[in-house]
DOGU-462803 format. One record per residue (C-alpha): residue in one letter; chain; x, y, z. Coordinates in Angstrom, 2 decimals, decimal comma. Last residue first. Layout:
// DOGU-462803
- A | A | X | Y | Z
...
END
This chain:
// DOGU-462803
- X | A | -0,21 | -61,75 | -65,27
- X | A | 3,66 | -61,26 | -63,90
- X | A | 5,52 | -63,84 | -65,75
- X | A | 7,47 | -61,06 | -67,54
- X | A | 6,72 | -62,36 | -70,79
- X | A | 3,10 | -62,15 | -69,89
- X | A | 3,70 | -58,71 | -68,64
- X | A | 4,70 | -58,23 | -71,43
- X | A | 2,04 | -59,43 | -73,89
- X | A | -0,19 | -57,91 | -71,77
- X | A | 1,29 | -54,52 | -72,32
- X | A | 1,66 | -54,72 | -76,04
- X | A | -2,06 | -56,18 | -76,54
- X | A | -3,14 | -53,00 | -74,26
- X | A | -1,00 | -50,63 | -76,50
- X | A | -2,34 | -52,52 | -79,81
- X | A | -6,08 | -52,04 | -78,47
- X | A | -5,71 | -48,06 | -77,45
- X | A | -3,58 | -47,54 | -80,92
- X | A | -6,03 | -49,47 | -83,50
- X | A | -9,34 | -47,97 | -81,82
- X | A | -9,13 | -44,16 | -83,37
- X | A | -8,01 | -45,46 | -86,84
- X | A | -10,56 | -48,33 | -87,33
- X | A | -13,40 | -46,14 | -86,14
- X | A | -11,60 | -43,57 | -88,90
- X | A | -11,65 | -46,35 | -91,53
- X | A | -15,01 | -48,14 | -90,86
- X | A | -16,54 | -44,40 | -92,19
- X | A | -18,90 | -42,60 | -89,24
- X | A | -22,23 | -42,25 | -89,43
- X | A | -23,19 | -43,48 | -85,71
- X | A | -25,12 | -46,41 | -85,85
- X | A | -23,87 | -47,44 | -89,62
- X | A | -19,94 | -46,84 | -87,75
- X | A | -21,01 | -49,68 | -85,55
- X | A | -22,33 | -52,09 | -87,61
- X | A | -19,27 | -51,94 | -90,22
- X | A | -16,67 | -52,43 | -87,07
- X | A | -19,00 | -55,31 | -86,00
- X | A | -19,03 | -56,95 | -89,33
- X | A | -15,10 | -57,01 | -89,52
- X | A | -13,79 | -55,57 | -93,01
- X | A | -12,05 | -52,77 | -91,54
- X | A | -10,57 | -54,87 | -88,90
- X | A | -9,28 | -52,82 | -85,80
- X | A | -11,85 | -54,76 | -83,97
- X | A | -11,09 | -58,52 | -85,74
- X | A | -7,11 | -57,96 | -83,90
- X | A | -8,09 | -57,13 | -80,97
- X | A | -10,06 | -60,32 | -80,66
- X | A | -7,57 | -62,38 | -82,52
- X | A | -4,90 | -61,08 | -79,79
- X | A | -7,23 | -61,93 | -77,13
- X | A | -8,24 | -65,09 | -78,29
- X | A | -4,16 | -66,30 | -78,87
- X | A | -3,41 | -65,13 | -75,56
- X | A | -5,88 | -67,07 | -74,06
- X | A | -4,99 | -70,17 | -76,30
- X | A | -1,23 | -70,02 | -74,95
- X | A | -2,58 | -69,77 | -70,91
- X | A | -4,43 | -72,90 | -71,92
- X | A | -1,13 | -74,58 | -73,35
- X | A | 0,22 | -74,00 | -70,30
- X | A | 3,77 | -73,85 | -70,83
- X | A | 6,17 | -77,30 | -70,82
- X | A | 8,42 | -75,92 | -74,07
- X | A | 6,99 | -79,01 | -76,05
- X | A | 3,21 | -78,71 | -74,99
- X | A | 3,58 | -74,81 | -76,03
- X | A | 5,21 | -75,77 | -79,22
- X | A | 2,39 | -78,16 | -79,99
- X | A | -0,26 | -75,44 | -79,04
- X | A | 1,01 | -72,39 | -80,76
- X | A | 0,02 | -74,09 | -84,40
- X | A | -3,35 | -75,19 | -83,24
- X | A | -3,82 | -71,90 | -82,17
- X | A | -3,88 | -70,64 | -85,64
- X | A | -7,15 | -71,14 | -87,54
- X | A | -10,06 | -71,54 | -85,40
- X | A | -8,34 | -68,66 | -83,24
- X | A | -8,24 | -66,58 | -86,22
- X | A | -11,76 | -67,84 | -87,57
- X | A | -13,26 | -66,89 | -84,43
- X | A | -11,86 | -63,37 | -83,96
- X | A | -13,26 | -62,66 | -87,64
- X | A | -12,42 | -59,75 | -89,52
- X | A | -9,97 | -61,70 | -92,22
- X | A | -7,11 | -59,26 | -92,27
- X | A | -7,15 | -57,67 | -88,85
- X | A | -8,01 | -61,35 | -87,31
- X | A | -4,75 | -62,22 | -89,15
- X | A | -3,04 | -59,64 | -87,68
- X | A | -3,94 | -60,23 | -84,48
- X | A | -3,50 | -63,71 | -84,35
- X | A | -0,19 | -63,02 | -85,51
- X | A | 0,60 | -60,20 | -82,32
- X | A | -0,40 | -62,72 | -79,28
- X | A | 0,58 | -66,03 | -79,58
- X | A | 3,65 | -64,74 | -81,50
- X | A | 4,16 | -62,47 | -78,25
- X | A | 3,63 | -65,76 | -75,80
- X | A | 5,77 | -68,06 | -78,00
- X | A | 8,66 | -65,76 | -78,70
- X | A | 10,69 | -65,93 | -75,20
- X | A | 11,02 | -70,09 | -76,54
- X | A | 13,34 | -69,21 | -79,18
- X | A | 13,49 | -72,52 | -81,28
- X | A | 10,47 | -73,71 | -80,00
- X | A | 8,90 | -71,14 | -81,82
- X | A | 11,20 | -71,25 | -84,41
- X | A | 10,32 | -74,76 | -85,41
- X | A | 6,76 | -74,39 | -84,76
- X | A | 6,45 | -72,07 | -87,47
- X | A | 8,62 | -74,17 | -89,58
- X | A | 6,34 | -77,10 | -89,38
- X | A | 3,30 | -74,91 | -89,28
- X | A | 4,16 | -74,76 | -93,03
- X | A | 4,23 | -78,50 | -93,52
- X | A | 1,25 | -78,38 | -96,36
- X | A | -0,22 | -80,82 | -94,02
- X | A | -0,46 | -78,65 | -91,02
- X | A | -1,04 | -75,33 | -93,61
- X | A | -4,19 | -76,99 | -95,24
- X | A | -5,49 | -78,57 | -92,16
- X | A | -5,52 | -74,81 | -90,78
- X | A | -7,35 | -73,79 | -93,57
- X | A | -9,85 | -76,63 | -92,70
- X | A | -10,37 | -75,28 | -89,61
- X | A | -11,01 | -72,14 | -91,10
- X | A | -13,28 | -73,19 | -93,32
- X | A | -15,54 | -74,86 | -90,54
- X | A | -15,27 | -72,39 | -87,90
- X | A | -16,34 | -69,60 | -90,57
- X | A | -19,40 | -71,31 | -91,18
- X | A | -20,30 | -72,45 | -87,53
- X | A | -20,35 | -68,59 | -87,14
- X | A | -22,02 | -66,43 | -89,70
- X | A | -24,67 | -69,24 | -90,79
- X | A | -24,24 | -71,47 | -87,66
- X | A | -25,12 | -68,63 | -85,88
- X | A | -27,64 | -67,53 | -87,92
- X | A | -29,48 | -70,69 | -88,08
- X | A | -29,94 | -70,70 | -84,14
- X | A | -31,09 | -67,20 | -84,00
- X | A | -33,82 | -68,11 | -86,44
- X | A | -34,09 | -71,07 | -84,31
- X | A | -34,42 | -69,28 | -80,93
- X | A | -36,38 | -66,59 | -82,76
- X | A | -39,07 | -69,26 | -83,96
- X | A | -39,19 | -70,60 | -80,69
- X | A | -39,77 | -67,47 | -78,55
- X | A | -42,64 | -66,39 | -80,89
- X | A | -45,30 | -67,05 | -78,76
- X | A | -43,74 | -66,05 | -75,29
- X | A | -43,71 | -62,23 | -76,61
- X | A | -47,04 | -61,19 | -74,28
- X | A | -45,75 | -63,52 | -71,43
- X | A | -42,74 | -61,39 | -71,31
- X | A | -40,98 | -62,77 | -68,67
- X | A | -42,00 | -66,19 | -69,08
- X | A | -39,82 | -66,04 | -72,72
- X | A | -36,71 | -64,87 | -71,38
- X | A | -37,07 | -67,44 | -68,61
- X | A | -37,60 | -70,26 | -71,13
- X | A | -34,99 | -69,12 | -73,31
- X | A | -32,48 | -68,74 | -70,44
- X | A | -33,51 | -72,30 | -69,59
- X | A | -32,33 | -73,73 | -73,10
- X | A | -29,15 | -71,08 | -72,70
- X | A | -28,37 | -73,44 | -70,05
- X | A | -29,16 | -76,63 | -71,57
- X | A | -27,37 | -75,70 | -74,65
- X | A | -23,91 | -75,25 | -72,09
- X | A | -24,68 | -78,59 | -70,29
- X | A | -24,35 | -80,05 | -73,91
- X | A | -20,64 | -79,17 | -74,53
- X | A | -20,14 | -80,17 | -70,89
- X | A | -21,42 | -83,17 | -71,09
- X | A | -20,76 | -84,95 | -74,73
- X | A | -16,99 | -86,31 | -73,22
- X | A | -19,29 | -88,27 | -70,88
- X | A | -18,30 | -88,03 | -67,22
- X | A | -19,53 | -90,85 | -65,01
- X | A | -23,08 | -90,07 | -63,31
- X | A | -25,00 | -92,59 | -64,87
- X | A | -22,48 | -95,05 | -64,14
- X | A | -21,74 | -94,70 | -60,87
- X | A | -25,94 | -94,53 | -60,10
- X | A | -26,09 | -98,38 | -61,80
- X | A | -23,05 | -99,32 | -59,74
- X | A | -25,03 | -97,65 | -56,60
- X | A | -28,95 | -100,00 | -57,57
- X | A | -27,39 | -102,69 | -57,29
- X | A | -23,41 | -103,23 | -58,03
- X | A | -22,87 | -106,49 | -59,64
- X | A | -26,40 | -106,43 | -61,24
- X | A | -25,70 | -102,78 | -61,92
- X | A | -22,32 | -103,31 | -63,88
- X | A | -23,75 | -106,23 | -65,56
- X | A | -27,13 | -104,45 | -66,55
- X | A | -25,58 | -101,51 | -67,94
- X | A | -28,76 | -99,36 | -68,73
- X | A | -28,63 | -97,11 | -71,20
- X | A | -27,36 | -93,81 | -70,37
- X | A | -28,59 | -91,01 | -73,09
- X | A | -26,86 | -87,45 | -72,63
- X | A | -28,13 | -83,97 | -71,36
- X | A | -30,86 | -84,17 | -68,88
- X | A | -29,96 | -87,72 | -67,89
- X | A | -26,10 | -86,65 | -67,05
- X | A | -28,60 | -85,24 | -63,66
- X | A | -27,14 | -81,57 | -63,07
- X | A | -25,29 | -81,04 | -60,15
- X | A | -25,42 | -77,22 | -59,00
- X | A | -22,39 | -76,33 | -56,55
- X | A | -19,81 | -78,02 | -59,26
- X | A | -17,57 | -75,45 | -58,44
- X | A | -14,49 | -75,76 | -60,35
- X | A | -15,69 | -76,71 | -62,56
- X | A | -19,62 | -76,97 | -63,97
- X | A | -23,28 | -76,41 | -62,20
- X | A | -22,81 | -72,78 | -60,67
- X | A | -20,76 | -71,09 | -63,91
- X | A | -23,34 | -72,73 | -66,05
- X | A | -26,04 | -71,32 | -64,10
- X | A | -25,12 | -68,09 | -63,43
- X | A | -23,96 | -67,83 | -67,19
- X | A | -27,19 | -69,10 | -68,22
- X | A | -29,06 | -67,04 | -65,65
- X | A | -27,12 | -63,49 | -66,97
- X | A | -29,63 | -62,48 | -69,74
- X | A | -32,46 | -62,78 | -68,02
- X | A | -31,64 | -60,17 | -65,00
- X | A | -32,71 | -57,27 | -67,53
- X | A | -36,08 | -58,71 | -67,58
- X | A | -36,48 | -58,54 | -63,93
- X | A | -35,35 | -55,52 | -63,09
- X | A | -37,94 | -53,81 | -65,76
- X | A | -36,28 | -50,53 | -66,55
- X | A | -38,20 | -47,42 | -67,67
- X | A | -37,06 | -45,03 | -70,57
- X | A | -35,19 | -42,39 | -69,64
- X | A | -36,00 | -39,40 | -71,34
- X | A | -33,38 | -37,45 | -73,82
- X | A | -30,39 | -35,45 | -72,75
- X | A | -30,52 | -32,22 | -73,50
- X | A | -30,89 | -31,16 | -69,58
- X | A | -33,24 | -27,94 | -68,45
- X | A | -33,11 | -24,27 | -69,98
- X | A | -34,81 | -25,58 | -73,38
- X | A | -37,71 | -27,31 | -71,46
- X | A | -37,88 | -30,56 | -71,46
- X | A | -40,86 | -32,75 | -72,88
- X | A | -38,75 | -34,36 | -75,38
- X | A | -39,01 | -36,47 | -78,65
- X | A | -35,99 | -38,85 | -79,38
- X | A | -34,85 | -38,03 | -82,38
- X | A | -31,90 | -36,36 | -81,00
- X | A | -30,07 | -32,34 | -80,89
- X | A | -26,39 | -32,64 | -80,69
- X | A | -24,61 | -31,15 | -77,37
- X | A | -21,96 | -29,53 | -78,50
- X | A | -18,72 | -30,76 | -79,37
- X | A | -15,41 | -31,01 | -77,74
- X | A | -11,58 | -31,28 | -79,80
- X | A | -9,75 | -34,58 | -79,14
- X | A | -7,40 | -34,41 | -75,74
- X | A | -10,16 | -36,06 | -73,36
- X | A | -11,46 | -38,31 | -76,43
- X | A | -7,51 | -39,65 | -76,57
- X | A | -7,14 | -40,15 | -73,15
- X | A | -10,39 | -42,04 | -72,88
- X | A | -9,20 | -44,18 | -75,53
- X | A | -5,81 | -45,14 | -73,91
- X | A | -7,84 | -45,78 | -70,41
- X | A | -9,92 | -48,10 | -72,03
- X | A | -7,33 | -50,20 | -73,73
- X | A | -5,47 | -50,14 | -70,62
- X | A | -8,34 | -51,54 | -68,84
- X | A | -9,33 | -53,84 | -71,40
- X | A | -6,44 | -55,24 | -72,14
- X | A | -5,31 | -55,68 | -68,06
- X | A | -9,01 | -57,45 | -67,19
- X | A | -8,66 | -59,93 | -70,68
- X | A | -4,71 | -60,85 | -69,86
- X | A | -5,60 | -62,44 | -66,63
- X | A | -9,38 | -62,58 | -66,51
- X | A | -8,33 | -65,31 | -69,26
- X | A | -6,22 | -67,60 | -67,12
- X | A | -8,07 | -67,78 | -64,24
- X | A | -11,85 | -68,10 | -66,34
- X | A | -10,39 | -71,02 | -68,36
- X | A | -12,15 | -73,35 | -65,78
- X | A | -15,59 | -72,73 | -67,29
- X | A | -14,31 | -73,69 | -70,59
- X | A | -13,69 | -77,52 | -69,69
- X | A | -9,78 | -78,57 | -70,38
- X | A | -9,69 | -80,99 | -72,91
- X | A | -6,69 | -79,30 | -74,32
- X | A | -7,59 | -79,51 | -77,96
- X | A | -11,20 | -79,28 | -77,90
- X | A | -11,14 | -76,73 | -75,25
- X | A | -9,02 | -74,27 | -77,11
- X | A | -11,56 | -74,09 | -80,44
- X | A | -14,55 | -74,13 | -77,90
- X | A | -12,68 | -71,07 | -76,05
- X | A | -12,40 | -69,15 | -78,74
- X | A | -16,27 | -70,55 | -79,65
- X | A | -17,34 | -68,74 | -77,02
- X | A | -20,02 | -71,00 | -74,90
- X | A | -18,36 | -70,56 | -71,78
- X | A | -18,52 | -66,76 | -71,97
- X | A | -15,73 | -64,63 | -70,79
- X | A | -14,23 | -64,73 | -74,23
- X | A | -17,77 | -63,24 | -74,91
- X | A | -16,24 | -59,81 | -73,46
- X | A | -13,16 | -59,55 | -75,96
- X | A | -12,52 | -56,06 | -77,01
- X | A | -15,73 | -56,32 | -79,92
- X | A | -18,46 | -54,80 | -78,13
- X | A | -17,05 | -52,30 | -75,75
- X | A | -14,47 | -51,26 | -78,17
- X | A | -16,92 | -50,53 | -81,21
- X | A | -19,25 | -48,66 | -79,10
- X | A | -16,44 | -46,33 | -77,83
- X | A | -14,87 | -45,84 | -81,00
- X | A | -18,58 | -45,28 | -82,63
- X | A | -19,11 | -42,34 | -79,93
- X | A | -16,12 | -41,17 | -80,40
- X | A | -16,20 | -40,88 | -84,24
- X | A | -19,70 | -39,34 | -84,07
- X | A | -18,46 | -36,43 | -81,72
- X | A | -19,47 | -36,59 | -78,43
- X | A | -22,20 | -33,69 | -77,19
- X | A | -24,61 | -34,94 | -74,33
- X | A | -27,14 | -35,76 | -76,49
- X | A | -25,03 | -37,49 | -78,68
- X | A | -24,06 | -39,37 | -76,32
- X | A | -27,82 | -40,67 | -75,06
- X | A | -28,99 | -40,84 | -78,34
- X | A | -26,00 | -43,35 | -79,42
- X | A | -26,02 | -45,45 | -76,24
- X | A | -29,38 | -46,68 | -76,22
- X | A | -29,88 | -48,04 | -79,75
- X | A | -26,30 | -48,65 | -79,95
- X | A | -25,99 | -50,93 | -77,16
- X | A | -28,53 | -53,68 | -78,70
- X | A | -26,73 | -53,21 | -82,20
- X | A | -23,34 | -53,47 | -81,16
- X | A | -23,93 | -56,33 | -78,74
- X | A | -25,83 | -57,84 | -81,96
- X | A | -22,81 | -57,55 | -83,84
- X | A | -20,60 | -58,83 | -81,15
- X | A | -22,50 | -61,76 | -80,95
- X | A | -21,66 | -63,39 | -77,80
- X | A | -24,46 | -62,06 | -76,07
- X | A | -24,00 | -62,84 | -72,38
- X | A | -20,76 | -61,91 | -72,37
- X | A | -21,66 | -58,76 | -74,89
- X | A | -23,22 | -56,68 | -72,48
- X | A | -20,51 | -56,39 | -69,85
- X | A | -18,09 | -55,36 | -72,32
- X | A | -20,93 | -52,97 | -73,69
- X | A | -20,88 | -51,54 | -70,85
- X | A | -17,36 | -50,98 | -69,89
- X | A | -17,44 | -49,60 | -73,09
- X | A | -19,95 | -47,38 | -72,54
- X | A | -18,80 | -46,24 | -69,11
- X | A | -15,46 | -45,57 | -70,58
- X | A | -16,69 | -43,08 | -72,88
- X | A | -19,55 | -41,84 | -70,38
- X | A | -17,19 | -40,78 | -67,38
- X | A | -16,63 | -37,19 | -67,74
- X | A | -20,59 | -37,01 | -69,10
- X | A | -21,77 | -38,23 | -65,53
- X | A | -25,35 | -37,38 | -66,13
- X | A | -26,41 | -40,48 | -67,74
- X | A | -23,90 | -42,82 | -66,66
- X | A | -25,25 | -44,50 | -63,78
- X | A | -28,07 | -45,68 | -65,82
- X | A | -26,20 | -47,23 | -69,08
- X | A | -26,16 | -50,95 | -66,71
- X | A | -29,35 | -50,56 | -65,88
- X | A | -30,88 | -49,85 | -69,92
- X | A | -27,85 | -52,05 | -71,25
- X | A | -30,38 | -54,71 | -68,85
- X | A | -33,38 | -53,56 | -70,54
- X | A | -32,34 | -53,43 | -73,99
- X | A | -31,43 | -57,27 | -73,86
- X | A | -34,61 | -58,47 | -72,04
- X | A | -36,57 | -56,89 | -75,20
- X | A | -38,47 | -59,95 | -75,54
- X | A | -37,59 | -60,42 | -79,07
- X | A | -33,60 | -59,16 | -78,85
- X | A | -33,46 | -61,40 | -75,39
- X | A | -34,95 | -64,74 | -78,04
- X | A | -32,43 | -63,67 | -80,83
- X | A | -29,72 | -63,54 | -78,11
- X | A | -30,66 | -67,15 | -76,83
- X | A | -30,55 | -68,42 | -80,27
- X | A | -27,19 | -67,45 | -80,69
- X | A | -26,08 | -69,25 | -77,40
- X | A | -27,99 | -72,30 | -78,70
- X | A | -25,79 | -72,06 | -82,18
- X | A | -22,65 | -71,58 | -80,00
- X | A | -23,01 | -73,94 | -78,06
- X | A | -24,55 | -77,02 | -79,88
- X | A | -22,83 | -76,44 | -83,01
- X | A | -18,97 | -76,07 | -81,57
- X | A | -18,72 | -79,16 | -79,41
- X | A | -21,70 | -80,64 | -81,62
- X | A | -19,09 | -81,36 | -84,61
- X | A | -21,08 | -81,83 | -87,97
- X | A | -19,56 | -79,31 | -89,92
- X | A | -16,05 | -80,00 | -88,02
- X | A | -16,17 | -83,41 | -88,90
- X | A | -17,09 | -82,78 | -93,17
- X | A | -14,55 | -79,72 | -93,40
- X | A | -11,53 | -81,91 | -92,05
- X | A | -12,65 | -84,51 | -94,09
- X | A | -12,61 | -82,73 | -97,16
- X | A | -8,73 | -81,13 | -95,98
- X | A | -7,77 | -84,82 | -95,38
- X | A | -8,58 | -85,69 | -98,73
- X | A | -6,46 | -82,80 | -100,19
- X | A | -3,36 | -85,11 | -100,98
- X | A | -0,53 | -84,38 | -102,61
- X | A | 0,86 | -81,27 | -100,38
- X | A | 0,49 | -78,68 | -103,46
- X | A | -3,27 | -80,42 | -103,59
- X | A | -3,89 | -80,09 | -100,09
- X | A | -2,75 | -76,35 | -100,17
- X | A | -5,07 | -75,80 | -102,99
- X | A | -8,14 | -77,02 | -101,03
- X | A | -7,04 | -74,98 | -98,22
- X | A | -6,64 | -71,84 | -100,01
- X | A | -10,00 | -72,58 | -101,67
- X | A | -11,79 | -73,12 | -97,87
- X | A | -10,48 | -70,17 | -96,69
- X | A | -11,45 | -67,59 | -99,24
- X | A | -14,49 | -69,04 | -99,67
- X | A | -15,24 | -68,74 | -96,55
- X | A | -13,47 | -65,25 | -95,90
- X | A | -15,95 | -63,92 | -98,76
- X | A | -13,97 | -61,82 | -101,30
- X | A | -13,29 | -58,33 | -100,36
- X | A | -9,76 | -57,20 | -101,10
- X | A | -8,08 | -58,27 | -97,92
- X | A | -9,56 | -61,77 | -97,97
- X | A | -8,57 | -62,41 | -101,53
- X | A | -4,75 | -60,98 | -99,67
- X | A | -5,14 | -63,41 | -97,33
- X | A | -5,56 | -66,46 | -99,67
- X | A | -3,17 | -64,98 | -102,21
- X | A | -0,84 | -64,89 | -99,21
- X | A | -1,49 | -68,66 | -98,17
- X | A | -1,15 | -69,82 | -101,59
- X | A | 2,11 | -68,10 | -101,71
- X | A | 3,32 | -69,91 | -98,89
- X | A | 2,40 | -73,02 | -100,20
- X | A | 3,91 | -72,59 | -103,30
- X | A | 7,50 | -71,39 | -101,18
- X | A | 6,96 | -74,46 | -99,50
- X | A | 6,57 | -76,74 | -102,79
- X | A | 9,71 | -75,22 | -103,86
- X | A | 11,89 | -75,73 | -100,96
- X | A | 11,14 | -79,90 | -100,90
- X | A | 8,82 | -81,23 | -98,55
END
């Protein structure tokens, strides 16, 4: 590829950005750079067929549009609000502690529900009362809803599509990513935390805000409003998929599932002729490359059913939110998977992540801050986590391969840094959701979570460098 056509291709890529930047659609965005990149390169066939495997790949439409429809179904039976509800409980009268108790919370929160829109939303309706109650400023509050949401909880889900996007190239099943991610996900959020904290403890303090919430206090007794009641059992629902994936899959496999449940065997009647009634058993139980991708629908499958015999009285309209949920997901996230794998196409056969690769490899002690600081970016530009990691890891995980480093330890850093870098996005839906709940401008959440998340990215991405996480 001559100097010319890369110098095209690079400026494809930077109109592509910059359309992203200035407020056309990411998809489109995406998609056109890649078309245009395939026709710079001489051939854009493999940029069609690129969109055409991904749209129909069931290792990212089976998780993550189940997962989606799971939220739906907790946001219908209220199983969601419950469990922020015991989680938030602690923290009611503890005001010191509130701004990292939220975000601690919605951390929590937003494993389960991957959305971090919906984590946003589910939070905010209890969190935003309750703080401004007790006197935070609107820009705090937001800050603090925005981090807990956004900072990377659903990487800790095994239905994430970061961890999808890794999985399909390492082979490695998502449970067993848990080592590598607590790793660099634990310290971000932590210092991220702290940073924020800090900065509400030194901003100037408010009163306590009077809420919509309609109160029997007296004036001389606590602003805060009531406490509405908690039904254990509900706010359990949203954890049994994890429980249950985390029990059946690596590493360990304490809760066989039958393959039957989740792929078709036909009969082998040579093997089991040979074998009896053991060959036929060996092969029903032999690993199909559809299993784990499917174990995770089965899971949120039961959550549904759970959800839904927990609140008998919303059990009728379970189904329709699961597939309302369902279409969202591949709406806002299948979507975005989609075009930006086929950006990624674009740039592999534009030869641009030729060169990248080049000078990773070419000074090895860059892999793990690249892997780190250009997803972040990108996320910044684009908004989406998803679409970063959907995007760009393939380009850390040849060089990674090459230098002998985990390329699973690469693709963590790579979803943390795209997290960080879609929550200090001004364009990211979560950031908009979360300064509509508190009237605040995207800008100034923006501004007040940028330092915490790029002082946490900085510190994991030396420690990393340092071998020591």
């Amino acid at each position: 590829m001559d100097d010319g056509s890369v110098w095209l291709s690079v400026a494809i890529v930077g109109a592509a950005v910059l359309a992203v930047f200035r407020g056309v659609d990411v998809r489109l965005a995406l998609f056109t750079g890649a078309l245009a990149l395939g026709i710079v390169a001489g051939d854009p066939s493999p940029v069609v067929r690129t969109f055409l495997e991904t749209f129909s790949n069931e290792k990212f439409v089976v998780p993550i549009c189940t997962a989606m429809g799971f939220a739906y179904v907790l946001k219908l039976t209220g199983c969601d609000q419950h469990l922020v509800r015991l989680l938030m409980h602690p923290l009611r009268y503890v005001r010191f502690l509130m701004v990292p108790g939220v975000v601690l919370v919605g951390f929590l929160v937003n494993i389960p529900v991957i959305s971090q829109t919906s984590t946003a939303v589910c939070l905010g309706t209890v969190v935003v009362p309750l703080m401004r109650a007790a006197g935070f400023a609107p820009v705090t509050i937001g800050a603090a809803l925005l981090l807990g949401a956004s900072i990377g909880g659903e990487l800790l889900n095994p239905g994430a599509p970061e961890l999808l996007t890794v999985s399909s190239l390492t082979g490695e099943p998502t449970p067993k990513m848990w080592p590598d991610l607590l790793r660099l996900v634990i310290p971000q959020l932590f210092v991220a935390t702290f940073v924020l904290w800090l900065m509400e403890l030194r901003s100037p303090q408010t009163t306590p805000q009077p809420t919509d919430i309609p109160s029997t206090e007296t004036p001389s007794e606590s602003p805060l409003p009531p406490e509405e009641s908690i039904h254990v059992l509900k706010a359990a629902v949203p954890l049994i998929p994890l429980l249950l994936l985390f029990l059946a899959g690596p590493p360990l496999n304490l809760l066989p599932v039958p393959q039957k449940w989740v792929v078709n065997r036909p009969p082998a009647a040579g093997t089991a002729a040979v074998g009896g009634g053991a060959g036929q058993y060996a092969i029903e139980q032999k690993p199909d490359k559809s299993t784990n991708t499917r174990l995770i629908g089965l899971a949120m499958l039961i959550g549904v059913a759970a959800a839904a015999a927990a609140s008998p009285g919303r059990a009728r309209g379970c189904m329709k939110a699961f597939f309302d949920g369902a279409g969202t997901g591949f709406t806002q996230i299948i979507s975005l998977i989609v075009t930006a794998n086929c950006f990624g196409k674009g740039i592999e056969i534009s030869g641009l992540s030729r060169h990248l690769e080049a000078w990773i490899t070419g000074e090895p002690t860059l892999l793990h801050p690249l892997a780190g600081f250009i997803p972040a970016g990108f996320g910044f530009i684009c908004g989406s986590g998803m679409a970063t990691t959907q995007s760009l890891y393939g380009f850390f995980y040849g060089p990674a391969v090459e230098l002998g480093a985990d390329p699973v330890s690469v693709g963590a850093m790579v979803s943390v840094g795209s997290a960080a870098g879609r929550t200090m996005s001004p364009v990211a839906a979560v950031v908009l959701m979360s300064a509509a709940l508190t009237d605040t401008k995207p800008f100034d959440l923006v501004k007040r979570v940028a330092p915490p998340l790029l002082i946490g990215l900085t510190v994991i991405v030396i420690l990393r460098v340092m071998a020591w996480v």
